[in-house]
ROSE-518952 format. One line per field, with one value per residue (C-alpha): z, x, y; residue number from 1; residue in three letters. Coordinates in steps of 0.5 Angstrom, whole numbers, plus 500, padded with zeros to 3 digits. Last residue first. Example, Ala and Ser with C-alpha at 12.3 -4.5 7.8 and 13.67 -1.06 7.14 Angstrom:
BEGIN
pz [514  516]
px [527  525]
py [498  491]
i [2  1]
aa [SER  ALA]
This chain:
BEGIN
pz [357  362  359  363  361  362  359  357  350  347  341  339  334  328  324  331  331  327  328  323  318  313  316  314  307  305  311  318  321  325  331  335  341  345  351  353  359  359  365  365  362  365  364  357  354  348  345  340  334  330  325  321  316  315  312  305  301  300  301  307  308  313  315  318  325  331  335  336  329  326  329  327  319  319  321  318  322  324  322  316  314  315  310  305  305  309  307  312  312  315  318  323  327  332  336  341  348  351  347  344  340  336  330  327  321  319  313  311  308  312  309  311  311  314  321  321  319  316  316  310  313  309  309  309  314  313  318  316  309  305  310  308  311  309  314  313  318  321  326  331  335  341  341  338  342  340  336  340  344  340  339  348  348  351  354  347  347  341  339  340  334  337  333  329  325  318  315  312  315  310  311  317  316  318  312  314  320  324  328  334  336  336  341  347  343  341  336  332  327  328  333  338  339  346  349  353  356  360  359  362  358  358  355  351  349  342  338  331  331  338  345  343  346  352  353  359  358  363  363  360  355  352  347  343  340  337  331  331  334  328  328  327  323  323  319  322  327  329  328  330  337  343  337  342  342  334  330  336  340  337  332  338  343  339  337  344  346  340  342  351  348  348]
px [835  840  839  843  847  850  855  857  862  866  871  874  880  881  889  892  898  901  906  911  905  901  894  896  898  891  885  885  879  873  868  864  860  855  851  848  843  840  837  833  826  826  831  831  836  841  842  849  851  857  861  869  873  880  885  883  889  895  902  905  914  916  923  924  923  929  926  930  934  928  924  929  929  922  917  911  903  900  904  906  899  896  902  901  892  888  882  877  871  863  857  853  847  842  837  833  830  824  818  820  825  826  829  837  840  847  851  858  864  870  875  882  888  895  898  899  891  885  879  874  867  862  854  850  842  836  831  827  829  834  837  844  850  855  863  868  873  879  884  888  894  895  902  905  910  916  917  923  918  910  910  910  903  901  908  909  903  898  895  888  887  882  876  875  869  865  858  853  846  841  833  830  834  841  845  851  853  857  863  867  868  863  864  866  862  860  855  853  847  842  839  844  847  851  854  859  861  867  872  874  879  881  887  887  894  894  894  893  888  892  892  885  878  875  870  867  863  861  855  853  848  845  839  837  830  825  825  828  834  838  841  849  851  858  861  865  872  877  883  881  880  875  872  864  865  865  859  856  855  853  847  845  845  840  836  835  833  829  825  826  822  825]
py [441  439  431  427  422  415  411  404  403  396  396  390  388  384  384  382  383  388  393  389  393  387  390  397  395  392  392  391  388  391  389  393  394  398  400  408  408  416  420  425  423  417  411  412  406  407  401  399  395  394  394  396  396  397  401  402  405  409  406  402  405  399  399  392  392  391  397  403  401  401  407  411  408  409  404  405  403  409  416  412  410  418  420  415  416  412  410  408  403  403  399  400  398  403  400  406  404  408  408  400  397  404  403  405  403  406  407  408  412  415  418  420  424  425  426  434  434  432  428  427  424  420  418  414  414  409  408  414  412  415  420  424  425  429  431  436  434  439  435  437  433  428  426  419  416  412  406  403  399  399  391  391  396  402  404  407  411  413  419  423  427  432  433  441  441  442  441  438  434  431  429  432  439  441  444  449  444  447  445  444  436  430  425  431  436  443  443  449  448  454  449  449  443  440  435  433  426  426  420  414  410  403  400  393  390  385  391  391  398  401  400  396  399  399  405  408  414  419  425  432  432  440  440  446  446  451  447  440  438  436  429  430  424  423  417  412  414  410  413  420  417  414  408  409  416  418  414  412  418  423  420  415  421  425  419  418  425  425  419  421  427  434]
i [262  261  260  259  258  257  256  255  254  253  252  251  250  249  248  247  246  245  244  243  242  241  240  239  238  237  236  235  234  233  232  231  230  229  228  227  226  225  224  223  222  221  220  219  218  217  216  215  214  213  212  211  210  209  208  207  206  205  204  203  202  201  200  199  198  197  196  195  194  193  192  191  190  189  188  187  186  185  184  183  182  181  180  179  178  177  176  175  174  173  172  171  170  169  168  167  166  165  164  163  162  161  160  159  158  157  156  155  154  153  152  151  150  149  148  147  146  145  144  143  142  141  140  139  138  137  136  135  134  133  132  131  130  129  128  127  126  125  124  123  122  121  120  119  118  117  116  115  114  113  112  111  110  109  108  107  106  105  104  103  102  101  100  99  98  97  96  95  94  93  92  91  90  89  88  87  86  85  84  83  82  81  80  79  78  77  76  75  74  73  72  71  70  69  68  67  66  65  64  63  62  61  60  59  58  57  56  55  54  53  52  51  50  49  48  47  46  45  44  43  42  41  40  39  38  37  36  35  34  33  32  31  30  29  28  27  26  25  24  23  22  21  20  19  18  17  16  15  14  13  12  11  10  9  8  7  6  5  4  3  2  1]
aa [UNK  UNK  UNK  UNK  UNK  UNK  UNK  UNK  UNK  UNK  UNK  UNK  UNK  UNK  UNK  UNK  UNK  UNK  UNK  UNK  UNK  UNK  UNK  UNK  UNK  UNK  UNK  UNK  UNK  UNK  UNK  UNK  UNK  UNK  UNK  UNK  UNK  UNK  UNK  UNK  UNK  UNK  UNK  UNK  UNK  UNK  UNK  UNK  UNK  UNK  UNK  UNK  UNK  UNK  UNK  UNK  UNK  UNK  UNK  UNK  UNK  UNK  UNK  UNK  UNK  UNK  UNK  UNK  UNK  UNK  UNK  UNK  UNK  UNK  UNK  UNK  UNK  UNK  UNK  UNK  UNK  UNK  UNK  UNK  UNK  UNK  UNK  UNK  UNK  UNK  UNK  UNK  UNK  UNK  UNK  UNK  UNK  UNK  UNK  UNK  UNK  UNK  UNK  UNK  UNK  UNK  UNK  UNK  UNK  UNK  UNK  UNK  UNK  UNK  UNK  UNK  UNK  UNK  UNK  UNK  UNK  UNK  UNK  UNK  UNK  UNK  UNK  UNK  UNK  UNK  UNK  UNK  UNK  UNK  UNK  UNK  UNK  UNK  UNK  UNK  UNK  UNK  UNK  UNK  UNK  UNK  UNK  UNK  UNK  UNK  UNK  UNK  UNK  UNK  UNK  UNK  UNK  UNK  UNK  UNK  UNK  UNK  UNK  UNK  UNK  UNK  UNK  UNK  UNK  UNK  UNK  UNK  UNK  UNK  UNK  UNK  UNK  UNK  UNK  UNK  UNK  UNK  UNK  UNK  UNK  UNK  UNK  UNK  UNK  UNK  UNK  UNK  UNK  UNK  UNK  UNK  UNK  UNK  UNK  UNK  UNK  UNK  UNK  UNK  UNK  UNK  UNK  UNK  UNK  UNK  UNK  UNK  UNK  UNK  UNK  UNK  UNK  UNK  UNK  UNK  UNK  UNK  UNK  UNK  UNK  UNK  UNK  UNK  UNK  UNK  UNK  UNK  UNK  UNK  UNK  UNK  UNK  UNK  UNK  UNK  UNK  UNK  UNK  UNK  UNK  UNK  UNK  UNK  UNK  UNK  UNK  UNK  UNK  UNK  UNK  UNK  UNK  UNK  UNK  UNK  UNK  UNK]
């Protein structure tokens, strides 16, 4: 595997679903093939500052594992990604279908949260497509479900190569959420309610927010690579108008390095 590919692998993992570190938080997934005769296996650790919750005021910083692995007849395995397997993995299209960890969220994370509880970790299914219009534009759509409700995905991203060792990408994408996936995130049921002082808050299906951003992959040698990224998204509809909300605007920033196994 060369630094270009390894960089456009990484580039392709990672910030469409690494970088946001939840569920909630997740664009498109492009899942670049390796290339014939090609697997690849990226271990290391990833570092990513993000609001407790999408409206919060409270920041948290998690630290986590980075693991990824793609074989080349489709199956990937990855902290960023989920399990799955693309049934269609050429140059020009990727689709298929994963399993990613819901992560949840903590009463303690943030003070407009007390009386609200918390929210588990969960398991989510998601069936994803991306399709490449040029060899630097790629759109695409994901559609996640599970126990908390559903949501779509849909976007676009631009990548180019700054230099031989240094990879760009730029991305745009929106969420709609479904009524049970608005409630699970940004209602206030009658429990809630008394426990918290809020209103009842019942937010209905729709766009929940937007989002962009962009990030650099750097190979430092043929090993070793340096991941930096940032982001920015709003809060849309019903969502935004939640009692939980503070900030309707909120930021997502990334540091990690891997290593290419092979």
């Amino acid at each position: 595997m060369t630094r270009r590919t390894a960089l456009s692998a990484l580039a392709g993992a990672l910030m469409f679903t690494a970088l946001p570190a939840a569920a909630q938080y997740q664009g498109i997934v492009s899942l670049p093939p390796v290339g014939p005769g090609d697997s690849r296996l990226l271990l290391g650790v990833s570092a990513i500052s993000r609001p407790a919750y999408l409206g919060a005021e409270d920041r948290v910083l998690t630290v986590l594992p980075l693991i990824d692995y793609a074989n080349k007849n489709g199956f990937f395995a990855s902290t960023g990604t989920g399990v799955g397997y693309s049934f269609v993995n050429t140059l020009a299209t990727q689709a298929g279908i994963r399993v990613i960890p819901q992560f949840g969220r903590r009463e303690a994370d943030a003070s407009a949260l007390r009386g609200m509880g918390d929210i588990d970790w969960g398991v989510e299914a998601s069936a994803y497509l991306t399709q490449h219009l040029s060899r630097n534009w790629t759109v695409g759509a994901n559609v996640r479900a599970g126990g908390r409700g559903g949501e779509l995905d849909i976007g676009a991203r631009y990548n180019t190569m700054l230099a031989p060792t240094t990879f760009m990408t730029a991305f745009v994408f929106a969420t709609a959420a479904n009524s049970k996936s608005q409630q699970t995130w940004y209602g206030v049921d009658d429990q809630q309610s008394l426990a918290s002082g809020y209103a009842p808050y019942a937010p209905g299906a729709g766009f929940r927010n937007i989002q962009t951003g962009i990030s650099a992959n750097h190979a430092i040698n043929e090993r070793w690579i340096v991941i930096g990224g940032a982001s920015v998204g709003r809060l849309l509809g019903e969502a935004a108008d939640s009692p939980i909300v503070r900030d309707r605007t909120y930021y997502t920033a990334l540091l990690a390095l891997a290593y290419r196994m092979f």
